[in-house]
N, C-alpha and C positions, 0 to 999 in steps of 0.2 A: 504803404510805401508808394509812393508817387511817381508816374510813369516821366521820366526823363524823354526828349526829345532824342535823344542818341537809341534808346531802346524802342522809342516808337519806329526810327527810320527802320532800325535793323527788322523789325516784326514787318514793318510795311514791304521793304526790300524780300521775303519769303514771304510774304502771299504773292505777290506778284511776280515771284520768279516763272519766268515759262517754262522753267522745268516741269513743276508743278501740276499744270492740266495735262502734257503732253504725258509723264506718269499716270495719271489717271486713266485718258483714255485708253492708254496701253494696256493697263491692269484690267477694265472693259472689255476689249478686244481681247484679250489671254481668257478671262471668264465665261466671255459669248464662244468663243473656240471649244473651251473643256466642256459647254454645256454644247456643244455641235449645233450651235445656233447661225447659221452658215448666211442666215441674212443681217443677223446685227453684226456677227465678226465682221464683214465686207464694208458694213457702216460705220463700224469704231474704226476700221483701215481707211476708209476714205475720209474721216473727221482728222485721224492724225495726218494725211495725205493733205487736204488742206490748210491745216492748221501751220503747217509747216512749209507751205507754199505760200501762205498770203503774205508772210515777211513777220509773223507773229515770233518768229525762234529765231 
């Protein structure tokens, strides 16, 4: 079956949603926490502190 242009925008439009990384890093940052990883938690908080500063979301 041949990918139609309406299914490609919609697939395109979810990867590129900024929801996307900002979930991720969060899931990081919850992960480095439960492992008491006290210097990468501080670093996923300040990528999503960024990330959301630069005008990215």
């Amino acid at each position: 079956m041949p990918v139609t242009s309406a299914t490609a925008g919609a697939v395109r439009r979810a990867i590129t949603d900024p929801l996307v990384p900002v979930v991720l890093v969060a899931m990081a940052a919850v992960a480095a926490a439960a492992r008491d990883s006290m210097v990468l938690g501080w670093a996923t908080v300040g990528a999503l502190a960024g990330y959301s500063l630069s005008g990215s979301v």
